[in-house]
Kinemage of the C-alpha trace (Angstrom):
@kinemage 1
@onewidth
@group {chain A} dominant
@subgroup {mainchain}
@vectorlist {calphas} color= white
{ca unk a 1} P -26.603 2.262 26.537
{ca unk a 2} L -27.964 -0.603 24.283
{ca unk a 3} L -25.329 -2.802 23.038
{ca unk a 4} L -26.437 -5.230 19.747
{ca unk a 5} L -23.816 -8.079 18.700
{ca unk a 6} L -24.749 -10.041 15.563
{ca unk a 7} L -22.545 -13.457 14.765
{ca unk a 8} L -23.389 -14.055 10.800
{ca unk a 9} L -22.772 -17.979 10.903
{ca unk a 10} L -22.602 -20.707 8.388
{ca unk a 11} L -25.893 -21.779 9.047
{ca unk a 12} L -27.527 -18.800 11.497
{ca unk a 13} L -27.444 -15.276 12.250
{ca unk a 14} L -27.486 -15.246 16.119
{ca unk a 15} L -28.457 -11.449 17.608
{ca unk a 16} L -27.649 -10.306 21.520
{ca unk a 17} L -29.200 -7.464 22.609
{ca unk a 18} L -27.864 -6.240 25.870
{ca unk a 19} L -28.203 -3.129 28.014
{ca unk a 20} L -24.835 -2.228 29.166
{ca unk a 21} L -25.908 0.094 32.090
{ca unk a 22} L -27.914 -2.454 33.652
{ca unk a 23} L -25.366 -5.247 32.668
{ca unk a 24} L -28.657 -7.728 31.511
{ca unk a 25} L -29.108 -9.653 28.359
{ca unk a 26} L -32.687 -7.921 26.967
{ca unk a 27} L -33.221 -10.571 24.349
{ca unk a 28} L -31.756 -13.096 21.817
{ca unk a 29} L -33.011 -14.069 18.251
{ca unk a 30} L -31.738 -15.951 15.238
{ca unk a 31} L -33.128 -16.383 11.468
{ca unk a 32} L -31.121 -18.382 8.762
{ca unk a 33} L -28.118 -16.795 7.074
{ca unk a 34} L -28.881 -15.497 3.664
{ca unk a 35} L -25.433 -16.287 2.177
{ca unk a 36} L -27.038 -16.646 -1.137
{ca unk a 37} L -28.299 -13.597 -1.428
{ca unk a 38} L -27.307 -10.633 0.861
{ca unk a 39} L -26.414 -11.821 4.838
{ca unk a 40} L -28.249 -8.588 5.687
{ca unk a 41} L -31.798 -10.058 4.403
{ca unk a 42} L -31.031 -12.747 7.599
{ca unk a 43} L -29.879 -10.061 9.618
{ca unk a 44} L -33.057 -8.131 9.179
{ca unk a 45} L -34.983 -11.481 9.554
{ca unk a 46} L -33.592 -11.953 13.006
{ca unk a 47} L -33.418 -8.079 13.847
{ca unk a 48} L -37.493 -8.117 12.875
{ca unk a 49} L -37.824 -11.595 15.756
{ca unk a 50} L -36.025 -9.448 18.277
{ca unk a 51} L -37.855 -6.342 17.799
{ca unk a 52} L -41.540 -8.837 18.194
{ca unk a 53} L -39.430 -9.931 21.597
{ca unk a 54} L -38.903 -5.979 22.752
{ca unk a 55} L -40.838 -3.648 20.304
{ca unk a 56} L -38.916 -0.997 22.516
{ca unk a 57} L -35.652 -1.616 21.459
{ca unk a 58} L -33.177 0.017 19.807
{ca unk a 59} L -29.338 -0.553 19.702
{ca unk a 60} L -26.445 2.659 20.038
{ca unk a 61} L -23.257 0.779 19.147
{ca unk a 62} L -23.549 -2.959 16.585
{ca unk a 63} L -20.590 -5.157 16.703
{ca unk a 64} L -20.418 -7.874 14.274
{ca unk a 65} L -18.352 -11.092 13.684
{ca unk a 66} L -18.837 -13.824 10.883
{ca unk a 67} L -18.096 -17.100 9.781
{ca unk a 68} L -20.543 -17.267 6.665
{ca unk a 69} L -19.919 -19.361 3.977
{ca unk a 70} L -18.019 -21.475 6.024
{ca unk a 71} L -15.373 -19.075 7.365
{ca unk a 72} L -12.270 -17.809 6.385
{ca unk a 73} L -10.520 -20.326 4.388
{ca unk a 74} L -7.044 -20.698 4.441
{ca unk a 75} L -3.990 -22.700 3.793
{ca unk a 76} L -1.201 -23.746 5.771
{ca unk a 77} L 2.531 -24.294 4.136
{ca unk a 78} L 5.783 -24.822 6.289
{ca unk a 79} L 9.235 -26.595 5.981
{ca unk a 80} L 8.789 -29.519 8.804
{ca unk a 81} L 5.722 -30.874 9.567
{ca unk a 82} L 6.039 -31.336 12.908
{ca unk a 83} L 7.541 -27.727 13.174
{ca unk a 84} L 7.465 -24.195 11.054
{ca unk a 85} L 3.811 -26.246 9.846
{ca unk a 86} L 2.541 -26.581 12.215
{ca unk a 87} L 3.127 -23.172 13.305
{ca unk a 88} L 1.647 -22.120 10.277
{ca unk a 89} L -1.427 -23.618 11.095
{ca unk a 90} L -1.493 -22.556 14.814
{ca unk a 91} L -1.548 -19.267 13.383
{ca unk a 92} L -4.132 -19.535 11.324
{ca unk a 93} L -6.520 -21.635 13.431
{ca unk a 94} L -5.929 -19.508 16.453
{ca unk a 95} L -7.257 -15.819 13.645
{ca unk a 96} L -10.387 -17.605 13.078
{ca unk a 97} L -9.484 -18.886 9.479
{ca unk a 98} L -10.184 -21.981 8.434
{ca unk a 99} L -7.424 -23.926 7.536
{ca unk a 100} L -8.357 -26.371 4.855
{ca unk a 101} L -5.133 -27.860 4.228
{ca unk a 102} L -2.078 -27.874 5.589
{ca unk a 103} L 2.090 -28.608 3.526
{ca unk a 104} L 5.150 -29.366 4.458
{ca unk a 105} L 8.823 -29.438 2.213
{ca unk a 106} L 8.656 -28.126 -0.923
{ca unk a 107} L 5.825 -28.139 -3.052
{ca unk a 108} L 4.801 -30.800 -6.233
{ca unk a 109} L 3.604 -30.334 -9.092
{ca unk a 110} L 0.355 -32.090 -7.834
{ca unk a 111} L 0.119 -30.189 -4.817
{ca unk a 112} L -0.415 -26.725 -7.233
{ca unk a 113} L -2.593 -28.489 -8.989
{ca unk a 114} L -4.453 -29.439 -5.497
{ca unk a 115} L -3.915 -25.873 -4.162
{ca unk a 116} L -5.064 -24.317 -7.272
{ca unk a 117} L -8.670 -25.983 -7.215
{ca unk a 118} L -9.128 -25.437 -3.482
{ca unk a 119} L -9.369 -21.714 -4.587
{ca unk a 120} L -8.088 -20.870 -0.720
{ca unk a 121} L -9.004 -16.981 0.632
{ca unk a 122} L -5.928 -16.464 1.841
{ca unk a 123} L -2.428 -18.799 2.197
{ca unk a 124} L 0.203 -18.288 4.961
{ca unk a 125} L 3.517 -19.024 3.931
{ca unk a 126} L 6.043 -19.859 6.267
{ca unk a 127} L 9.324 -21.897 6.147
{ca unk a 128} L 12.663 -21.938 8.166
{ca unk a 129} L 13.915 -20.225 11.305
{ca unk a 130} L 15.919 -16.824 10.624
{ca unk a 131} L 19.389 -17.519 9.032
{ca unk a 132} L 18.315 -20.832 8.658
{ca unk a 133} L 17.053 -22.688 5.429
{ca unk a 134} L 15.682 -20.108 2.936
{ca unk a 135} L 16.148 -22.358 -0.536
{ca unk a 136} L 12.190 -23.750 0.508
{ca unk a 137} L 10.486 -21.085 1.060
{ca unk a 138} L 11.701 -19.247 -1.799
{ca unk a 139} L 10.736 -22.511 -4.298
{ca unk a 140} L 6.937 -22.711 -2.726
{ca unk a 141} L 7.107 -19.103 -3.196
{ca unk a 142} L 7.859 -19.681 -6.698
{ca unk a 143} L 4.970 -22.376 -6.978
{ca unk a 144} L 2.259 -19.799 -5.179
{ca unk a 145} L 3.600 -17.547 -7.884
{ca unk a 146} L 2.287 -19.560 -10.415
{ca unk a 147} L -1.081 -20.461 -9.624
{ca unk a 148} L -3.594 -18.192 -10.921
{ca unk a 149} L -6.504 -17.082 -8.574
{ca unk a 150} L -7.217 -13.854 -6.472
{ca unk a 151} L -5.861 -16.112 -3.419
{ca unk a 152} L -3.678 -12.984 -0.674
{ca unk a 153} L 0.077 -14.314 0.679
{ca unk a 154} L 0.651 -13.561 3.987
{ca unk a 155} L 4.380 -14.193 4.167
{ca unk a 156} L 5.499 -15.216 7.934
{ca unk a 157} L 8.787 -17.378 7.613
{ca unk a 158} L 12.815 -16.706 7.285
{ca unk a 159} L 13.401 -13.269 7.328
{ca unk a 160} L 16.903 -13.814 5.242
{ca unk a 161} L 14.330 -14.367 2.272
{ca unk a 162} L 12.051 -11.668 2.111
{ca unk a 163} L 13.688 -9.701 -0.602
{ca unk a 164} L 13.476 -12.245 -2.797
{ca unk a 165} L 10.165 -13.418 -2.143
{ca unk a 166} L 9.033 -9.579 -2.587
{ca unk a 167} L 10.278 -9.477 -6.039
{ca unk a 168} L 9.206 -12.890 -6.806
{ca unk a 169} L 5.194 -12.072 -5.801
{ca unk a 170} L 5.616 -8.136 -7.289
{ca unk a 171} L 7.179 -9.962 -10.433
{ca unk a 172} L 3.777 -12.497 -10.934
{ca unk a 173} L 1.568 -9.505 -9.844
{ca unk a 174} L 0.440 -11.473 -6.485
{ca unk a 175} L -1.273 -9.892 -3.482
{ca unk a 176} L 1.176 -10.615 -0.397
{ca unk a 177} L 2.142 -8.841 3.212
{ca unk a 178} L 5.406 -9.284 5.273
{ca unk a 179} L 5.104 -10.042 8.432
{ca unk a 180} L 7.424 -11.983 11.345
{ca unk a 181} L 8.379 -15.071 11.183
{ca unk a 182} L 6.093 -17.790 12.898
{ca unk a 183} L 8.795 -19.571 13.996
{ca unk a 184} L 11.763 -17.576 14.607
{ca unk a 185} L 14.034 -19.913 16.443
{ca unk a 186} L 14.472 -23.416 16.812
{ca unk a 187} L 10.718 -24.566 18.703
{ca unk a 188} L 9.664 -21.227 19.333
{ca unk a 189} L 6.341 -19.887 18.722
{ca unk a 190} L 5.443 -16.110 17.393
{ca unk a 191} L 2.486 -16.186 15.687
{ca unk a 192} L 0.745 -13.118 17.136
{ca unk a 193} L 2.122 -11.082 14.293
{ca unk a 194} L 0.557 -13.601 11.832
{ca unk a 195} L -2.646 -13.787 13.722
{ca unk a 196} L -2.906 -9.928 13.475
{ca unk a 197} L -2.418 -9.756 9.357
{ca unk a 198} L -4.854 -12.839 9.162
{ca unk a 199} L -7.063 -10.563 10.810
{ca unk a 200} L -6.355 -7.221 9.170
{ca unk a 201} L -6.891 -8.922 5.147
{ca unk a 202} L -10.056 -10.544 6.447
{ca unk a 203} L -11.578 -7.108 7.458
{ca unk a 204} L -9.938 -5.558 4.520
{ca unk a 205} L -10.611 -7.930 1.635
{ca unk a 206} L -12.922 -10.954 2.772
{ca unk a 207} L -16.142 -9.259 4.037
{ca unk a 208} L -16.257 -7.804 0.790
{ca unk a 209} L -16.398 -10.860 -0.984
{ca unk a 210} L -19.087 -12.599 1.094
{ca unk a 211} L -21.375 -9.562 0.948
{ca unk a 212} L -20.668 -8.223 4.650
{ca unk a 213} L -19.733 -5.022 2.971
{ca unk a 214} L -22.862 -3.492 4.042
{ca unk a 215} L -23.103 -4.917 7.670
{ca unk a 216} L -19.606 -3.246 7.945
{ca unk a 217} L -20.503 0.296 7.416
{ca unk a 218} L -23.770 -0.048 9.804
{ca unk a 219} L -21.404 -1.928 12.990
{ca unk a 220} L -18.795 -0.210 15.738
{ca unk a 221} L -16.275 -2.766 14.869
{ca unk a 222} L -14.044 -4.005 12.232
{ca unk a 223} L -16.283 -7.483 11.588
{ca unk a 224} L -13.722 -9.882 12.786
{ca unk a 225} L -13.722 -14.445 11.685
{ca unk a 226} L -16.363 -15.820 14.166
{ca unk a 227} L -13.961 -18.485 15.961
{ca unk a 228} L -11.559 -15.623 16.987
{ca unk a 229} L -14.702 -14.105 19.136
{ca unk a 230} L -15.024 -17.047 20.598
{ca unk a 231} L -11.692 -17.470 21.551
{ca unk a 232} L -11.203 -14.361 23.116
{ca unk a 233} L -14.050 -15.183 25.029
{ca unk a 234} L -13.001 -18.223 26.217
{ca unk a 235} L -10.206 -16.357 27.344
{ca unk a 236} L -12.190 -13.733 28.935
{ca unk a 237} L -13.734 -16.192 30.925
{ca unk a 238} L -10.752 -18.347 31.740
{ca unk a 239} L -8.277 -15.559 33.013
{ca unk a 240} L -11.100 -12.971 34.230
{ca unk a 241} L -10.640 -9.431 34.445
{ca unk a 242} L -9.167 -6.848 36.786
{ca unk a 243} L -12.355 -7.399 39.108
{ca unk a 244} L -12.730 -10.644 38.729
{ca unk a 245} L -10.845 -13.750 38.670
{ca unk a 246} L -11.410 -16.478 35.963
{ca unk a 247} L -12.752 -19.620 35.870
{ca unk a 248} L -9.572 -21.596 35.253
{ca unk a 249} L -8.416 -23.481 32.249
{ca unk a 250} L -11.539 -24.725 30.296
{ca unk a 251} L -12.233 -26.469 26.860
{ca unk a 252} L -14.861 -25.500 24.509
{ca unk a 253} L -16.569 -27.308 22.239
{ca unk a 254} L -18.070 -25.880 19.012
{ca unk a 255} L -20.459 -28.000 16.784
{ca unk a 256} L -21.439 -25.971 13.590
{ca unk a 257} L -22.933 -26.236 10.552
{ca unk a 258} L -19.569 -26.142 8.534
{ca unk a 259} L -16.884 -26.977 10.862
{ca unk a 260} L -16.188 -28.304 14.652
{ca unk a 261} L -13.888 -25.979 16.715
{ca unk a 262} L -12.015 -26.984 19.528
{ca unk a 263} L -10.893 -24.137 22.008
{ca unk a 264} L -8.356 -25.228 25.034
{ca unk a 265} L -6.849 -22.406 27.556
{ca unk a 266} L -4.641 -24.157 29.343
{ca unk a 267} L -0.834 -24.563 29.576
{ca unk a 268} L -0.790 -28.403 28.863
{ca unk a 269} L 1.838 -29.519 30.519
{ca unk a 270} L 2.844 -33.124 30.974
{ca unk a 271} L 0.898 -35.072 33.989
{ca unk a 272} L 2.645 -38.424 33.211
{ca unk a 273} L 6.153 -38.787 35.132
{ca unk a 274} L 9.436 -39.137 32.644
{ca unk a 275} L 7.830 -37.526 30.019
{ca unk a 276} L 9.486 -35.292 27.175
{ca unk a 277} L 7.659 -32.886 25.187
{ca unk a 278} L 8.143 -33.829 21.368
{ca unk a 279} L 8.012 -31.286 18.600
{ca unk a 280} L 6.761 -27.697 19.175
{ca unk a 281} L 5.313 -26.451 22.869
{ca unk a 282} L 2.041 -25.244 22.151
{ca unk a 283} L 0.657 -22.269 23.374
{ca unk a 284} L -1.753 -21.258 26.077
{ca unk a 285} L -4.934 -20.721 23.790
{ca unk a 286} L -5.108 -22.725 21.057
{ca unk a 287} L -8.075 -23.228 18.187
{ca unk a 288} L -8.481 -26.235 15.833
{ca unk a 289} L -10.899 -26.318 13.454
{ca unk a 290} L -11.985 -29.412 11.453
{ca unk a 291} L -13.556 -28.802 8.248
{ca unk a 292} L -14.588 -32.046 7.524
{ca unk a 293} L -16.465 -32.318 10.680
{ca unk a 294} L -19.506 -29.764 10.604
{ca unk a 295} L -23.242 -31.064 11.801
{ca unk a 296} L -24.778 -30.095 7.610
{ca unk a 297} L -22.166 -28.957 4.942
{ca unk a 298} L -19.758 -31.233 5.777
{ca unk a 299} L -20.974 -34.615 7.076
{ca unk a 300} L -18.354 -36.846 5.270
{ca unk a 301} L -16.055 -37.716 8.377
{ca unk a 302} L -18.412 -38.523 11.051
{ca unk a 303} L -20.706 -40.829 8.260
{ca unk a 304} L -17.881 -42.329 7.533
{ca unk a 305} L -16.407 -43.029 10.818
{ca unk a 306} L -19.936 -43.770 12.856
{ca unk a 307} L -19.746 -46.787 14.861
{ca unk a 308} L -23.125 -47.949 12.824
{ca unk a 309} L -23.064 -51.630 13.716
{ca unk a 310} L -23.318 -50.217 17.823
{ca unk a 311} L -25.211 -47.404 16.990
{ca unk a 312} L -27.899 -49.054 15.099
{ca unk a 313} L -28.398 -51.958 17.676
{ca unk a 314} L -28.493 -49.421 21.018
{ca unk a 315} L -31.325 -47.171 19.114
{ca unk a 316} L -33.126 -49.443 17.072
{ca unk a 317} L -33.181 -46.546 14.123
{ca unk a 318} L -32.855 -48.658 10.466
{ca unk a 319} L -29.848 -47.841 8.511
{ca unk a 320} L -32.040 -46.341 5.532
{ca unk a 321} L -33.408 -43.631 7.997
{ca unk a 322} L -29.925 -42.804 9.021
{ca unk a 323} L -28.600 -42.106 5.756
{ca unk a 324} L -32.043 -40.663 4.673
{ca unk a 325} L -31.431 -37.770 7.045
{ca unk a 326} L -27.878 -36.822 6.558
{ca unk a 327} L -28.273 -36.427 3.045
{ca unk a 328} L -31.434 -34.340 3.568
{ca unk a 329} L -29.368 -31.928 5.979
{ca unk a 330} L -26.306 -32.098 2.974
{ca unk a 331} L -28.884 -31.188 0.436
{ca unk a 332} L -31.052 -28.916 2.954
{ca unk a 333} L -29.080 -27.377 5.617
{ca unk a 334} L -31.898 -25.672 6.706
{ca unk a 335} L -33.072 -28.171 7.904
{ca unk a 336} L -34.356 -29.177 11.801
{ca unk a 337} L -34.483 -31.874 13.789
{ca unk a 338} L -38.324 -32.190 15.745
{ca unk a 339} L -37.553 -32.545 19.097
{ca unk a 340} L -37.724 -36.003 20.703
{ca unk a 341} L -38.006 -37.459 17.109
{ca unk a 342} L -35.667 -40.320 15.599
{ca unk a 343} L -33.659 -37.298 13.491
{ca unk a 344} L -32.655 -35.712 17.292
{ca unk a 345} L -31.281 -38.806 18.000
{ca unk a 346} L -29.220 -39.288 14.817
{ca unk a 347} L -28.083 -35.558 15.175
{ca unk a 348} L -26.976 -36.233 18.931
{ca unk a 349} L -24.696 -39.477 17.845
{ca unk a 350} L -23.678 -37.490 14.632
{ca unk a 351} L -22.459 -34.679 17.351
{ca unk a 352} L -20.715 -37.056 19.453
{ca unk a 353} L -19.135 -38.713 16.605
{ca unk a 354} L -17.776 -34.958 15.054
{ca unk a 355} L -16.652 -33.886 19.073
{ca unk a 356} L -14.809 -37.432 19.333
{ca unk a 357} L -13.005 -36.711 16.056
{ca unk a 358} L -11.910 -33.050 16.685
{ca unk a 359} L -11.185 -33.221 20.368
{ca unk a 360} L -8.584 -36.510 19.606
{ca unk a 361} L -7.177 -34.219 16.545
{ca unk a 362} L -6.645 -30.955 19.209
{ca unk a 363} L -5.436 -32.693 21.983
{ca unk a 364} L -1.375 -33.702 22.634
{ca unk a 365} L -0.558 -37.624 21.923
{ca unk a 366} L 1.643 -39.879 24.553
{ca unk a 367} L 4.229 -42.810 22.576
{ca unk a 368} L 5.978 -45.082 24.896
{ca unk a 369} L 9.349 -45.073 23.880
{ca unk a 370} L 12.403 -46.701 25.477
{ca unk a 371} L 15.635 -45.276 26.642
{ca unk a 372} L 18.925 -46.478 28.066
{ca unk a 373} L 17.247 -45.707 31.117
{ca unk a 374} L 14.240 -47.675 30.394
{ca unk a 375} L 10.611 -46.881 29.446
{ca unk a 376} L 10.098 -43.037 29.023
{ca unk a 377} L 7.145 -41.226 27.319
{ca unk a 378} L 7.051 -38.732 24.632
{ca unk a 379} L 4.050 -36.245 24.118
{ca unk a 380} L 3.514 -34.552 21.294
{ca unk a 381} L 0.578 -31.128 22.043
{ca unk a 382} L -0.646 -30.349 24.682
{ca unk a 383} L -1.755 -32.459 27.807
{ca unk a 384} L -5.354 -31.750 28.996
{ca unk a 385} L -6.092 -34.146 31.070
{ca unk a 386} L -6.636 -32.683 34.241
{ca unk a 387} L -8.904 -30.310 32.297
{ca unk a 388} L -11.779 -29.891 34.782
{ca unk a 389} L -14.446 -27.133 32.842
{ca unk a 390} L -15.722 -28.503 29.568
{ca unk a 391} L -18.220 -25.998 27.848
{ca unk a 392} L -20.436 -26.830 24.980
{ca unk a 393} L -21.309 -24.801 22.023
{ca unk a 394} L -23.884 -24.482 19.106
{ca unk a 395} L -27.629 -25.583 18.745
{ca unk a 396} L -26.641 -29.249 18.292
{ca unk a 397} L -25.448 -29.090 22.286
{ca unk a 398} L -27.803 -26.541 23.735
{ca unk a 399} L -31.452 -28.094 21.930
{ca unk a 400} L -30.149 -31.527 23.102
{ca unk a 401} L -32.461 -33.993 24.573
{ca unk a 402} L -29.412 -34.724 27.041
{ca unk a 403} L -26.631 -32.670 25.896
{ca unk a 404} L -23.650 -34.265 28.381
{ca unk a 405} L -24.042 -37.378 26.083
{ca unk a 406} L -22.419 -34.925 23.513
{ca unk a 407} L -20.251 -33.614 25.404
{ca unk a 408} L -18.714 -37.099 26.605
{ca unk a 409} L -17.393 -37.118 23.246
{ca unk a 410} L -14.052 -34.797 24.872
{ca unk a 411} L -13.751 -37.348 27.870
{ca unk a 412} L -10.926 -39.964 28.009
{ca unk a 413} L -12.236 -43.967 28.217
{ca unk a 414} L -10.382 -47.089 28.285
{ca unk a 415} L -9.671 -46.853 24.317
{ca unk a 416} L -8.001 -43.713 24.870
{ca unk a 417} L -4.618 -44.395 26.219
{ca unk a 418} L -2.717 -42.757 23.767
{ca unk a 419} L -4.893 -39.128 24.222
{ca unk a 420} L -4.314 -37.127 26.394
{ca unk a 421} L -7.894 -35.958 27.052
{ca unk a 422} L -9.617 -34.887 30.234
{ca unk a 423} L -10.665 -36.855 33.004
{ca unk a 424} L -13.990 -36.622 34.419
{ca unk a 425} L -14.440 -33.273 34.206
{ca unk a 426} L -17.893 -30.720 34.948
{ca unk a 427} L -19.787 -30.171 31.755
{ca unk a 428} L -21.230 -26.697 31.013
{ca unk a 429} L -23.580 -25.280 27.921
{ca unk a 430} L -23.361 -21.740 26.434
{ca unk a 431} L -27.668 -21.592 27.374
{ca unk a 432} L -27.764 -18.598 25.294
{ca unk a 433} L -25.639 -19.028 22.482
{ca unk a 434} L -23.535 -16.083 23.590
{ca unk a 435} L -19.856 -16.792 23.425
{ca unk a 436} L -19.199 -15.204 20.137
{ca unk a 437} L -21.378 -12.250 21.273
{ca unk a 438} L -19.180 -11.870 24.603
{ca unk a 439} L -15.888 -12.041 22.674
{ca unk a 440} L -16.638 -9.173 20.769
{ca unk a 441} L -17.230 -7.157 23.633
{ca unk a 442} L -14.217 -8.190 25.738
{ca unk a 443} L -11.951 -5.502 24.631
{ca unk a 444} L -14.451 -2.780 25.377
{ca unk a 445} L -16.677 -3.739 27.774
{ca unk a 446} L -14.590 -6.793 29.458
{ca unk a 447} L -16.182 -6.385 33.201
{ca unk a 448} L -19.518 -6.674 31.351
{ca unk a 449} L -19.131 -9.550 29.325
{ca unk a 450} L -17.163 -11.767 32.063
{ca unk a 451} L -20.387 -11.048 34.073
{ca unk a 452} L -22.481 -12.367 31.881
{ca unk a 453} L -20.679 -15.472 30.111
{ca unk a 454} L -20.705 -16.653 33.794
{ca unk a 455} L -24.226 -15.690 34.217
{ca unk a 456} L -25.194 -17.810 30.909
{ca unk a 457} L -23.047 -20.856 31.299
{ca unk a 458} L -24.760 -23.717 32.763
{ca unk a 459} L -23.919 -27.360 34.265
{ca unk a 460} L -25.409 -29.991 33.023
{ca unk a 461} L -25.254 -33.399 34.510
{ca unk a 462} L -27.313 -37.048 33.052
{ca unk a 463} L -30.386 -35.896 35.140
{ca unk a 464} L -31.034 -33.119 32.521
């Protein structure tokens, strides 16, 4: 049986054909995504490469995921930042939605204004533990209430409120779900339920609205957000299957267009002795995603956070020619770097700069602080420093000159101390751009798709 997965990206559409009998990869192809217009005009661009590739082919089962237009883009609202927030946001990061902004306490006047023009898909409200403080959650519900847009509430917080907030959303005519609470109890985590109905209103509302309609009826599968592929295949790969054992914990690095993901499977426990673990425990497999930090719609953060002054003086490139190619890829983000040119370069330091960023916002924090027993550390996240697979993902990493330079971007150096990143670990690339592809085939065919993610992940080291 021939098995076709199509990722509909930001920036590309990314096809995997695969023969599921002989457990092989046939061929891969990839044509710009046609947001614009209709995504299946790049579809059928890429589906025409594939078919010059293997004129024989033809697919029995299509499985889709998407992240065009930048993804699924959501906001985040909680009662403590350091707590039923951040939850929040766990939950939403770890669906495959984009979370754009993030608030805590109750909201102000300005922040409607602010979440009025951000003109958010969808917003997960969430706010105290059961039985606990209800008078927030019920005020922001209030505010959501009376913002105007065609924005969907998923509602995840105190259960004591959810009559109320019912008749408040029915009263102002709003779109909204129930669903558990994110935080149920003091520091502890359930946002599987929310993770679910981000999914479910994505499928159900939001491939409508970025013209996936079409793709939906043609495909095997509910089209699911992109980044949740990928995690489940970073899962896949890190636990194994019934077979087959996994690979261990990993991170994985994702350098798109729009946004730079961050993927960790790993527990994250403290490797400093007298340590205590500050705010929430995070859980196993955790997502960020930074949308300030993508490699063409978004270049704000790493331009203005390069290290020019070094970077300017190690690659002799003049400032002008710097800034003359990120605006063309903001203005153009079609366009491609020649290989070996002065624009690879400034694309490989851009990288670096955007994996430095996001892996120092994913990764847990150490404070010295002092006790009446004496010095003591407190880490907030998760600890990955004895993190020993690091896998890179995207065109930006695989089409690199020397793509471990990228990749360095995750490891800890003498600036560091404070972040708990990894250690010297083994760098791999996804060769074939296939982790989304493999994550939507984990829950059907997971034997198969283990197989090959190991088959298509490769080391790298600085002789490449």
């Amino acid at each position: 049986m021939n098995l076709l997965t199509a990722d509909i990206g930001s920036t590309y559409t990314k096809l995997t054909a695969i023969d599921s009998i002989q457990r092989r990869i046939i061929a891969t192809s990839s044509a710009f995504t046609t947001v614009e217009t209709d995504v299946l005009e790049g579809f059928n661009k890429a589906y025409s490469k594939l078919k010059n590739i293997t004129p024989n082919f033809s697919y029995d089962k299509l499985y889709c995921c998407s992240s065009a237009a930048g993804g699924l883009k959501m906001i985040a609202i909680g009662l403590v930042p350091e707590l039923t927030s951040k939850a929040a946001k766990l939950a939403a990061s770890s669906a495959g939605a984009k979370v754009v902004k993030s608030y805590a306490f109750e909201l102000s006047p300005n922040e409607q204004k602010e979440i009025q023009n951000i003109d958010a898909d969808l917003i997960l409200l969430s706010g105290g533990t059961d039985g606990g403080n209800k008078e927030v959650i019920l005020q922001n519900a209030k505010k959501l209430a009376e913002i105007e847009g065609n924005f969907r509430v998923i509602v995840a917080g105190n259960k004591s409120a959810t009559s109320e907030i019912t008749e408040i959303f029915r009263a102002a005519n709003k779109q909204f779900v129930i669903t558990e609470n994110v935080m149920p109890s003091f520091n502890k985590l359930n946002i599987e339920p929310a993770r679910e109905k981000i999914k479910e209103l994505f499928i159900n509302h939001i491939i409508e609205a970025k013209g996936l309609n079409k793709l939906q009826e043609m495909s095997n599968n509910d089209i699911i957000p992109t980044p949740l592929s990928v995690l489940m295949a970073c899962e896949l790969l890190s636990e194994g299957t019934t077979e087959v054992e996994g690979i261990g914990e990993l991170i994985a690095i994702d350098i798109g267009g729009a946004t730079t993901d961050i993927y960790s499977i790993a527990e994250g426990n403290p490797t400093l002795t007298n340590t205590i673990i500050k705010g929430l425990h995070e859980p196993k497999s955790k997502r960020s995603v930074e949308g300030d930090l993508g490699m063409r719609y978004s270049l704000s953060s790493p331009r203005e956070e390069l290290n020019l002054p070094s970077f300017l003086k190690s690659a002799s490139i003049e400032k002008e020619i710097i800034d003359g190619w990120i605006n063309k890829c903001i203005n153009r983000p079609e366009s491609l770097a020649e290989r070996e040119s002065v624009e690879q370069v400034i694309e490989e330091y851009l990288a670096f700069s955007a994996g430095k960023i996001a892996l120092e916002r994913h990764v847990g924090k150490y404070e010295l602080i002092y006790t009446p027993f004496g010095e003591s550390f407190a880490l907030t996240g998760k600890d990955l420093s004895n993190i020993k697979t690091v896998i890179g993902i995207g065109g930006v990493i695989v089409n690199a000159i020397n793509p471990i330079e990228i990749l360095k971007s995750v490891e800890k150096s003498r600036e560091d101390i404070k972040f708990a990143k990894p250690i010297m670990p083994n760098y791999f690339i996804d060769k074939s751009y296939i982790f989304s592809s493999m994550g939507l085939l984990s829950k059907e065919y997971p034997h198969l798709a283990h197989k090959l993610l190991r088959e298509n992940i490769v080391q790298v080291n600085t002789n490449n």
